[in-house]
N, CA, C and O atoms as a GROMACS GRO file, in nm:
protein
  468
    1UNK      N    1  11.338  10.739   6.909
    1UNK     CA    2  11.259  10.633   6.849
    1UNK      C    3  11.267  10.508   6.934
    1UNK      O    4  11.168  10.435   6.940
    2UNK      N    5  11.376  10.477   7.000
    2UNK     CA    6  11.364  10.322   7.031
    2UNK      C    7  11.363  10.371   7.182
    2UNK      O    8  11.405  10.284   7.258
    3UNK      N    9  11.323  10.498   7.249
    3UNK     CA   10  11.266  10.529   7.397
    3UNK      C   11  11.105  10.470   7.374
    3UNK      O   12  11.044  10.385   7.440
    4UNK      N   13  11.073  10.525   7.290
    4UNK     CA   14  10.902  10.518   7.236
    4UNK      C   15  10.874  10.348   7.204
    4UNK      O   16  10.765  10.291   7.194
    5UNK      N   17  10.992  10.299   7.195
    5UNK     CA   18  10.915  10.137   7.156
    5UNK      C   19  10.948  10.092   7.282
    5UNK      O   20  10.878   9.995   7.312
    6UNK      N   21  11.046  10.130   7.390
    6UNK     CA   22  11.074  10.077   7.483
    6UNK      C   23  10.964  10.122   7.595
    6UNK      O   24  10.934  10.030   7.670
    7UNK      N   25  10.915  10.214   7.614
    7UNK     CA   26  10.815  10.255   7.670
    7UNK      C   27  10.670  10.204   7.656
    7UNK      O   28  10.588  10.198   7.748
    8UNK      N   29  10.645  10.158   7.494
    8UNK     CA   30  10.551  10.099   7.436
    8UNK      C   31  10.515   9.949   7.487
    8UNK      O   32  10.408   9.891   7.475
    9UNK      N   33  10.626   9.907   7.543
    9UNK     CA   34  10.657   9.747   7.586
    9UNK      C   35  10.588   9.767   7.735
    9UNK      O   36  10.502   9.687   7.773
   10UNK      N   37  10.636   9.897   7.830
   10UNK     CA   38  10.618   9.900   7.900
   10UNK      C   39  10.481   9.931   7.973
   10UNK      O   40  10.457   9.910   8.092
   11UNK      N   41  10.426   9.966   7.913
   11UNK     CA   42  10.243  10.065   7.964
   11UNK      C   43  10.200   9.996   7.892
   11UNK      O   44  10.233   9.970   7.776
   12UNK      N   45  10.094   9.946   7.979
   12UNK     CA   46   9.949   9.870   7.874
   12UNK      C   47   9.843   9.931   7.780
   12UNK      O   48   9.763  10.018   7.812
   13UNK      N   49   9.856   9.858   7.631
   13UNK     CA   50   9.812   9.921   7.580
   13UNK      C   51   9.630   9.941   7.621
   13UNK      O   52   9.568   9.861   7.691
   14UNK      N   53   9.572  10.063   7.559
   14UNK     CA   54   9.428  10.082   7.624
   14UNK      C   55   9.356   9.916   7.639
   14UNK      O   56   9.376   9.816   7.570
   15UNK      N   57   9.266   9.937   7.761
   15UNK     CA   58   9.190   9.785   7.713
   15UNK      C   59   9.074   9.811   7.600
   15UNK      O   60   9.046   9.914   7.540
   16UNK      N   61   9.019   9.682   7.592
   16UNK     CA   62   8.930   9.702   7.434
   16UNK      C   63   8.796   9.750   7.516
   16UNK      O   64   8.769   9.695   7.623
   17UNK      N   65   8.722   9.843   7.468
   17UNK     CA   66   8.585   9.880   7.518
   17UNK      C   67   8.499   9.814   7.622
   17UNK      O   68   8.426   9.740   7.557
   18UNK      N   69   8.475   9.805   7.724
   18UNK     CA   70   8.404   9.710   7.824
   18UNK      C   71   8.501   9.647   7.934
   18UNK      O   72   8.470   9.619   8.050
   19UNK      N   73   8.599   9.634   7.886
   19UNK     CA   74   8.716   9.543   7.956
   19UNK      C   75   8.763   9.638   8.027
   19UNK      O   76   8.759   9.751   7.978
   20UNK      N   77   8.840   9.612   8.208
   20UNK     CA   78   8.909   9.582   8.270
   20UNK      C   79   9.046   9.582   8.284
   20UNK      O   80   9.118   9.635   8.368
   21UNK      N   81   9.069   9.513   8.186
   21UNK     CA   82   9.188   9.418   8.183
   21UNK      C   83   9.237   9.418   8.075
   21UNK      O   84   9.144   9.440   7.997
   22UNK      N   85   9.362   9.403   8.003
   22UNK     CA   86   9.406   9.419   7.838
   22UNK      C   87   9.444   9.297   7.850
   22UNK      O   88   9.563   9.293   7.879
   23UNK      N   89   9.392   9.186   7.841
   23UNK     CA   90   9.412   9.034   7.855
   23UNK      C   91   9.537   9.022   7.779
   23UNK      O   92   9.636   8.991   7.845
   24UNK      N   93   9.554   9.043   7.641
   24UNK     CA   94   9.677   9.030   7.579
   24UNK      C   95   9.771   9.104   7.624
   24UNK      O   96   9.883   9.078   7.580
   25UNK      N   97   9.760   9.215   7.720
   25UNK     CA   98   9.883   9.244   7.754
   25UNK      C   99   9.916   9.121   7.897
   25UNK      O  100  10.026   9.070   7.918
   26UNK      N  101   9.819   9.102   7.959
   26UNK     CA  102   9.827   9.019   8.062
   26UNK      C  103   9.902   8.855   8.033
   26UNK      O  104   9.969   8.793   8.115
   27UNK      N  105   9.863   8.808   7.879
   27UNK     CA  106   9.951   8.738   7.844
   27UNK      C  107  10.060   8.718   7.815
   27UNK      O  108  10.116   8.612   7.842
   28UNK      N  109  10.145   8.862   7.722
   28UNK     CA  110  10.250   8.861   7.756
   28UNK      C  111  10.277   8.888   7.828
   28UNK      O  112  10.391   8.860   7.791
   29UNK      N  113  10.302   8.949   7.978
   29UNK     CA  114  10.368   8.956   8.116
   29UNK      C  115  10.330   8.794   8.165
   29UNK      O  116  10.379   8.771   8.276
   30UNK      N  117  10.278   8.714   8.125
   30UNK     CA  118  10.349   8.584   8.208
   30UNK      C  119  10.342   8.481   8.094
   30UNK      O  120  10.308   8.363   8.105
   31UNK      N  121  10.392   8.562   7.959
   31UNK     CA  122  10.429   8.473   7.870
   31UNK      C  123  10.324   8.378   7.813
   31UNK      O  124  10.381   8.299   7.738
   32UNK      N  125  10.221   8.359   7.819
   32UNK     CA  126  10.111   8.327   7.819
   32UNK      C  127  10.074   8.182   7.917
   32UNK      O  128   9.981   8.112   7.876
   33UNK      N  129  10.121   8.153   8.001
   33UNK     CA  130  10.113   8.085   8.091
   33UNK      C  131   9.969   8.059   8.251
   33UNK      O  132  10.006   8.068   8.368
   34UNK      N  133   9.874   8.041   8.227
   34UNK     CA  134   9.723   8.030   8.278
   34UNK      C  135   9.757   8.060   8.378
   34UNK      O  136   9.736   8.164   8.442
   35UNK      N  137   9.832   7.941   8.408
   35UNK     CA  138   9.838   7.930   8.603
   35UNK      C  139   9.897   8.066   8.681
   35UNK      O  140   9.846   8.100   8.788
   36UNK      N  141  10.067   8.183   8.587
   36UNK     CA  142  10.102   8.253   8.654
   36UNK      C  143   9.947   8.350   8.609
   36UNK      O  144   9.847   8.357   8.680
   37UNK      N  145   9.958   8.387   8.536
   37UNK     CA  146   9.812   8.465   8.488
   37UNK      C  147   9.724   8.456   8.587
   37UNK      O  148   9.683   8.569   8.616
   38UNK      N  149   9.668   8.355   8.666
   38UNK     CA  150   9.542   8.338   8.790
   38UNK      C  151   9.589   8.397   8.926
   38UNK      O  152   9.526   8.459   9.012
   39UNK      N  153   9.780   8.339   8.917
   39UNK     CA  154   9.818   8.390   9.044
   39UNK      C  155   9.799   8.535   9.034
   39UNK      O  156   9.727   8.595   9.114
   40UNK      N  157   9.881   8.612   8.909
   40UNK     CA  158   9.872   8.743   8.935
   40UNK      C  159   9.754   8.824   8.941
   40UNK      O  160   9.759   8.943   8.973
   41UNK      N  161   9.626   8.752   8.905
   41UNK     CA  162   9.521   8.851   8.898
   41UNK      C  163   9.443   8.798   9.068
   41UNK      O  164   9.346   8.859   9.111
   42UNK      N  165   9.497   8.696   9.134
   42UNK     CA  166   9.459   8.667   9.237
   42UNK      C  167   9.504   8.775   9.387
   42UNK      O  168   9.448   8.809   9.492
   43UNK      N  169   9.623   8.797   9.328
   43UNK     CA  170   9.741   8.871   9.388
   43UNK      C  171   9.687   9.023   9.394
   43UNK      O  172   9.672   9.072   9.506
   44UNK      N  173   9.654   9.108   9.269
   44UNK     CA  174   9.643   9.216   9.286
   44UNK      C  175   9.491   9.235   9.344
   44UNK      O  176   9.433   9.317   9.416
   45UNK      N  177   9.464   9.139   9.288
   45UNK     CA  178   9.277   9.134   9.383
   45UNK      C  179   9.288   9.161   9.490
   45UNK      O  180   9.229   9.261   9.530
   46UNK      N  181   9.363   9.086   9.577
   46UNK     CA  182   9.420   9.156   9.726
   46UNK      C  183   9.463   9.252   9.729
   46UNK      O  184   9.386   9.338   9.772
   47UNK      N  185   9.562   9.287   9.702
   47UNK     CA  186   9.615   9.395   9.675
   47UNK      C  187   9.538   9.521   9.678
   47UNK      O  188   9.552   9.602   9.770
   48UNK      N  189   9.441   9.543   9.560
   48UNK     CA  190   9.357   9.618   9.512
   48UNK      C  191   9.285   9.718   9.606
   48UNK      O  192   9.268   9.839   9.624
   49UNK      N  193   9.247   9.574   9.667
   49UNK     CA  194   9.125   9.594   9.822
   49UNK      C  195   9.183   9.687   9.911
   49UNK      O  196   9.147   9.801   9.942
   50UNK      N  197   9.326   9.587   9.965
   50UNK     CA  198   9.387   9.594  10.057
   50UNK      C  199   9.426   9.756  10.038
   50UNK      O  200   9.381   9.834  10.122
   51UNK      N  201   9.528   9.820   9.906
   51UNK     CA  202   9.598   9.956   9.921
   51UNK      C  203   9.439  10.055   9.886
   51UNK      O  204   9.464  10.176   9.885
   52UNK      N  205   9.325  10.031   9.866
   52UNK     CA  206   9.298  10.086   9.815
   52UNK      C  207   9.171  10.180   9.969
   52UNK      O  208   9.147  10.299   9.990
   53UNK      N  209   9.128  10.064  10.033
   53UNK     CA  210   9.077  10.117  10.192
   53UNK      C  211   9.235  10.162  10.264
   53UNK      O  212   9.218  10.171  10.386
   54UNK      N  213   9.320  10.180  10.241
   54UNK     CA  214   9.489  10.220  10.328
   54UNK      C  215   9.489  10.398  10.240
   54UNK      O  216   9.484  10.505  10.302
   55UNK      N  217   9.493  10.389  10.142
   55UNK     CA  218   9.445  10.512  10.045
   55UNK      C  219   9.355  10.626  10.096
   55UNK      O  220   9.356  10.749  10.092
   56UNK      N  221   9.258  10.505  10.158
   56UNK     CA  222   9.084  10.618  10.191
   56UNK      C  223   9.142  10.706  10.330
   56UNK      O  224   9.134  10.823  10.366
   57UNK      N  225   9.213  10.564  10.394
   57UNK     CA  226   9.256  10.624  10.560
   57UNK      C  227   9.406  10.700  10.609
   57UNK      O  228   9.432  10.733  10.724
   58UNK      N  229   9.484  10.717  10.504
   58UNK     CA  230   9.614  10.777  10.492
   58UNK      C  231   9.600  10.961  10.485
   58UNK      O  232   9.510  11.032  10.441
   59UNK      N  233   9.700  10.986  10.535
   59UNK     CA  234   9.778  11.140  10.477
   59UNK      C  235   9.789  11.156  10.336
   59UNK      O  236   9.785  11.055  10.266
   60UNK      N  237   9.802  11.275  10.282
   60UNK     CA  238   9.868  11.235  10.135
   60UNK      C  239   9.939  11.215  10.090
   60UNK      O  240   9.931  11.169   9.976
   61UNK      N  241  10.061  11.237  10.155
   61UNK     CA  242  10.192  11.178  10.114
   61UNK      C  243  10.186  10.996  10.114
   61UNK      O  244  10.246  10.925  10.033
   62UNK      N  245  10.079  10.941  10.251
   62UNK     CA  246  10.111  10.791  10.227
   62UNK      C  247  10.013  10.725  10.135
   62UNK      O  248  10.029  10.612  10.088
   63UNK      N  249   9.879  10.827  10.104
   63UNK     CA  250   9.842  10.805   9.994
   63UNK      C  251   9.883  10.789   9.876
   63UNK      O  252   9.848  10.694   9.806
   64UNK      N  253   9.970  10.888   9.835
   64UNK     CA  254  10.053  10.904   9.657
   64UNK      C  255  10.133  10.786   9.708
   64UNK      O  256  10.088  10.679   9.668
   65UNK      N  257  10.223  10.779   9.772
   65UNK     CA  258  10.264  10.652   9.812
   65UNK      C  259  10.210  10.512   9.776
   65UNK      O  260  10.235  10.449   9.673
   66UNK      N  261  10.129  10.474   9.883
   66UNK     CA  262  10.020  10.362   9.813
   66UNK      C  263   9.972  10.364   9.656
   66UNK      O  264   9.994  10.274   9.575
   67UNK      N  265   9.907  10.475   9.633
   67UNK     CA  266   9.878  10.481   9.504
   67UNK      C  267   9.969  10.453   9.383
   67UNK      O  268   9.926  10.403   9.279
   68UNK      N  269  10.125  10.496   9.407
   68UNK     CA  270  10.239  10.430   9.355
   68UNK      C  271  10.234  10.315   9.327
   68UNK      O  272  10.242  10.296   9.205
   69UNK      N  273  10.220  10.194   9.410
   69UNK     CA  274  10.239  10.111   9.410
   69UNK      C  275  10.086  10.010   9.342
   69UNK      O  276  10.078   9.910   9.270
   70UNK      N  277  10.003  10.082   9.396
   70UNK     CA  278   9.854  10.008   9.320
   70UNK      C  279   9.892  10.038   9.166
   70UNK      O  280   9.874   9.954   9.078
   71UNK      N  281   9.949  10.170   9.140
   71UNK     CA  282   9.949  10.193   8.987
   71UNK      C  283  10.050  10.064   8.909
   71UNK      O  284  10.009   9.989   8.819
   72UNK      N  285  10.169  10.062   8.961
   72UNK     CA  286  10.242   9.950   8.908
   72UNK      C  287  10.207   9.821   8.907
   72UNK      O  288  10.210   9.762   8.799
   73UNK      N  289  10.166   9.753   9.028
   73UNK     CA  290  10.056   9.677   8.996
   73UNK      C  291   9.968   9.647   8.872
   73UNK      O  292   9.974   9.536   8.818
   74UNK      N  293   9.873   9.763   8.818
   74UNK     CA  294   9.770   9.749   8.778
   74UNK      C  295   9.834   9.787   8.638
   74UNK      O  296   9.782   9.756   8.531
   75UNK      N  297   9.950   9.856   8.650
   75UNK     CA  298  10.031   9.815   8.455
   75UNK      C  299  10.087   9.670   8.436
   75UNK      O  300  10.074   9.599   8.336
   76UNK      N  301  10.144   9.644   8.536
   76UNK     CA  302  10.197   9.491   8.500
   76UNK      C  303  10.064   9.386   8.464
   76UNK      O  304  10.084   9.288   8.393
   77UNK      N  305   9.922   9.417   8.523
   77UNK     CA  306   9.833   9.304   8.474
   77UNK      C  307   9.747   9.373   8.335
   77UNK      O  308   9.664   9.308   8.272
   78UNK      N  309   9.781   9.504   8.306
   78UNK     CA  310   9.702   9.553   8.230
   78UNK      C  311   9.552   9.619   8.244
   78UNK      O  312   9.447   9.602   8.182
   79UNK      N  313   9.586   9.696   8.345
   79UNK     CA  314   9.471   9.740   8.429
   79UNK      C  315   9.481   9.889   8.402
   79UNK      O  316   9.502   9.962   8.498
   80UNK      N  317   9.467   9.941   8.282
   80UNK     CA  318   9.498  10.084   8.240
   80UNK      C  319   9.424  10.170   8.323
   80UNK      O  320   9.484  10.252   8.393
   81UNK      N  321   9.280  10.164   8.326
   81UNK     CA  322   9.229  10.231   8.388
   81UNK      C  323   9.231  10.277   8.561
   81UNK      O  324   9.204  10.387   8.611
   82UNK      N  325   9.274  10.140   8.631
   82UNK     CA  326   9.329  10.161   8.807
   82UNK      C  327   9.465  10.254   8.762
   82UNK      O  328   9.493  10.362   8.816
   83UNK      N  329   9.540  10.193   8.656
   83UNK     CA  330   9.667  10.299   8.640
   83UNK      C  331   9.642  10.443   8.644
   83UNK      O  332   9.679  10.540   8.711
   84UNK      N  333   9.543  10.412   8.518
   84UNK     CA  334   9.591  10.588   8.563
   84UNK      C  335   9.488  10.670   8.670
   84UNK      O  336   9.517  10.789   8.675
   85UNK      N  337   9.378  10.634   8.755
   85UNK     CA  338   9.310  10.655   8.817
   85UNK      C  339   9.423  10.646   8.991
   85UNK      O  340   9.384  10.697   9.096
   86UNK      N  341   9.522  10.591   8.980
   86UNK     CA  342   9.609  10.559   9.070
   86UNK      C  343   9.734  10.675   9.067
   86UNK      O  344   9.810  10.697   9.161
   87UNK      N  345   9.736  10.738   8.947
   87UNK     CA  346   9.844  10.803   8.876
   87UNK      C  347   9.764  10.894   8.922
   87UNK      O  348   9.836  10.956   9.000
   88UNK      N  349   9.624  10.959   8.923
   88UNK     CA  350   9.607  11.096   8.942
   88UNK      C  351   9.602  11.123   9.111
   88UNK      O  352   9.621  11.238   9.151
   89UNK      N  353   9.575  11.010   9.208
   89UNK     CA  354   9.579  11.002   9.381
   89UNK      C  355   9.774  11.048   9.393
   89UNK      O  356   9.817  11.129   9.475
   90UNK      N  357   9.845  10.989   9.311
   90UNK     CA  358   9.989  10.991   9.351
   90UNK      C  359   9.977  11.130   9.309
   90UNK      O  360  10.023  11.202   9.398
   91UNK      N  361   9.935  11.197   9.211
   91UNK     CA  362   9.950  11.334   9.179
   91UNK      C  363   9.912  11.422   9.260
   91UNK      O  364   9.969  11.530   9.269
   92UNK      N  365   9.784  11.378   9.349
   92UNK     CA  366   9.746  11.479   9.391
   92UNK      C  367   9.560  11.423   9.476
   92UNK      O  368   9.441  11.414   9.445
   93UNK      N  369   9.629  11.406   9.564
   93UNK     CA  370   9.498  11.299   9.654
   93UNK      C  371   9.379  11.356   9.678
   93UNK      O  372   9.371  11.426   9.778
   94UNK      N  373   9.255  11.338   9.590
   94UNK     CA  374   9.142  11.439   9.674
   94UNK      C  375   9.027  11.298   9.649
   94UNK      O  376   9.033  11.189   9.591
   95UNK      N  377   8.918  11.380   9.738
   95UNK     CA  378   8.835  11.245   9.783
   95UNK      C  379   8.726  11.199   9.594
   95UNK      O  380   8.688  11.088   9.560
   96UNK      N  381   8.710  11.329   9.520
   96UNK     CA  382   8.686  11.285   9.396
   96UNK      C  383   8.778  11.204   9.322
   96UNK      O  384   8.728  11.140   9.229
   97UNK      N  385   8.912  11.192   9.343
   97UNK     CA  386   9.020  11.074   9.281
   97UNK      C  387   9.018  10.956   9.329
   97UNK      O  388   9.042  10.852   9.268
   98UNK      N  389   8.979  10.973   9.470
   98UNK     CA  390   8.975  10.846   9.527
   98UNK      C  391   8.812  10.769   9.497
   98UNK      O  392   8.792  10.648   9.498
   99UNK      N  393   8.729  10.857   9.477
   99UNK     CA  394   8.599  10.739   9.423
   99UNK      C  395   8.622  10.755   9.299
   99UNK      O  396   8.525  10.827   9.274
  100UNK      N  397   8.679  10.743   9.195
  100UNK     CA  398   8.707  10.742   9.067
  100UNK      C  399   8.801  10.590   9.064
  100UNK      O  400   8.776  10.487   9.001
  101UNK      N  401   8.930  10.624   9.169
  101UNK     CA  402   9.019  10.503   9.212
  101UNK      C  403   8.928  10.391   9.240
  101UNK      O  404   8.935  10.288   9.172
  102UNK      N  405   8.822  10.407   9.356
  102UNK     CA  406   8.703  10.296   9.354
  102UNK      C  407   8.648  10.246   9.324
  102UNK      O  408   8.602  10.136   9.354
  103UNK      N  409   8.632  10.341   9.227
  103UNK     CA  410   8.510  10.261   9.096
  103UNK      C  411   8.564  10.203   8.973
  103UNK      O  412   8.493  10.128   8.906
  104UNK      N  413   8.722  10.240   8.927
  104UNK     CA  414   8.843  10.153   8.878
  104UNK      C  415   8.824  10.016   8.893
  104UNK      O  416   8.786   9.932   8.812
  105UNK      N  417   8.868  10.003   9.044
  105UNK     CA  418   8.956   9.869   9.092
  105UNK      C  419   8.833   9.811   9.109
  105UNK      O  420   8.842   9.691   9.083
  106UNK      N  421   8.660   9.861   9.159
  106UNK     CA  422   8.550   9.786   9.153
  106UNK      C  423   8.538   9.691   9.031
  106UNK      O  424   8.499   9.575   9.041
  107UNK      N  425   8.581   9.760   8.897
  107UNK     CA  426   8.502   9.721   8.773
  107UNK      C  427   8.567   9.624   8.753
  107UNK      O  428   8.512   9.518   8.724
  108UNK      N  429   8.761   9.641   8.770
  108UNK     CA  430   8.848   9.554   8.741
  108UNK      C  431   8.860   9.445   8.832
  108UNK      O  432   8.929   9.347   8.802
  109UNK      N  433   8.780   9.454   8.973
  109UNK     CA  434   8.799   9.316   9.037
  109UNK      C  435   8.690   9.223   8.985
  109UNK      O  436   8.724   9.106   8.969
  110UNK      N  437   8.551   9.258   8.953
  110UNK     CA  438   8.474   9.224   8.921
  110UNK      C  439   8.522   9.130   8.773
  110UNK      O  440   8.512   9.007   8.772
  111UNK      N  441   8.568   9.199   8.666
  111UNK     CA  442   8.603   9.116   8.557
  111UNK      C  443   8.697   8.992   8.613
  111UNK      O  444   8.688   8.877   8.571
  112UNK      N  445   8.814   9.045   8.742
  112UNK     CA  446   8.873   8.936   8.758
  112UNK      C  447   8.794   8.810   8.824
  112UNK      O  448   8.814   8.690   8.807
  113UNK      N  449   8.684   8.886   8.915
  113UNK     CA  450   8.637   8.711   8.985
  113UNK      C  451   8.578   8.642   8.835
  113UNK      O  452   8.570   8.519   8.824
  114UNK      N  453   8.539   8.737   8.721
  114UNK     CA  454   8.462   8.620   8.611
  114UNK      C  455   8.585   8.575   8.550
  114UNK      O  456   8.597   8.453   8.555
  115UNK      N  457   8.674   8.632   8.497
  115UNK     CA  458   8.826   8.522   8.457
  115UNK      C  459   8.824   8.456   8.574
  115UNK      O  460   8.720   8.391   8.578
  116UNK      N  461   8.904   8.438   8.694
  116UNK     CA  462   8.908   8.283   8.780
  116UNK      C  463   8.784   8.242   8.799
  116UNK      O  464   8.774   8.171   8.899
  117UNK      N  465   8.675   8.261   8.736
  117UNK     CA  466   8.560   8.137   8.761
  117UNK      C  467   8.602   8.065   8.691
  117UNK      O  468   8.548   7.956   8.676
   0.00000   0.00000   0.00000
């Protein structure tokens, strides 16, 4: 019982229909604080880009690799969907995971440039 609430704390819950982003989970991970909130969605925006063309051009081992790390990322801001779209490249890298991964982190960067407008 208290693995399941501790785990519950940990993975973002689904986002709400249309969304990106689970904003309330994004608030509690920086406590509800604007400014860390802009940095971190500024942060994985790079990020995003950056592991996600390193992904297209890797082996698979440094793919699941990368993809590791985009996935954690994208639970700490509440980015369920790069998660687990990141979770299935670490599982098992094929070029249908990776435009699935693309079209993820597309939708979710997109909501982020309209939050920092």
């Amino acid at each position: 019982m208290a693995q399941a609430a501790i785990k519950a704390r940990q993975e973002p819950a689904p986002a709400v229909a249309g969304t990106a982003i689970d904003r309330a989970h994004l608030a509690r991970m920086t406590f509800g604080e604007a400014a860390l909130e802009r940095e971190l969605l500024e942060l994985f925006d790079r990020q995003a880009e950056i592991l996600v063309a390193r992904i297209a051009q890797s082996d698979a081992g440094t793919a699941a690799a990368l993809a590791h790390t985009l996935k954690g990322s994208a639970t700490g801001i509440g980015a369920a969907e790069v998660a687990a779209a990141a979770a299935e490249i670490e599982a098992a890298p094929t070029a249908e995971r990776l435009g699935a991964l693309t079209a993820a982190v597309a939708r979710t960067r997109a909501e982020i440039a309209v939050i920092l407008r």
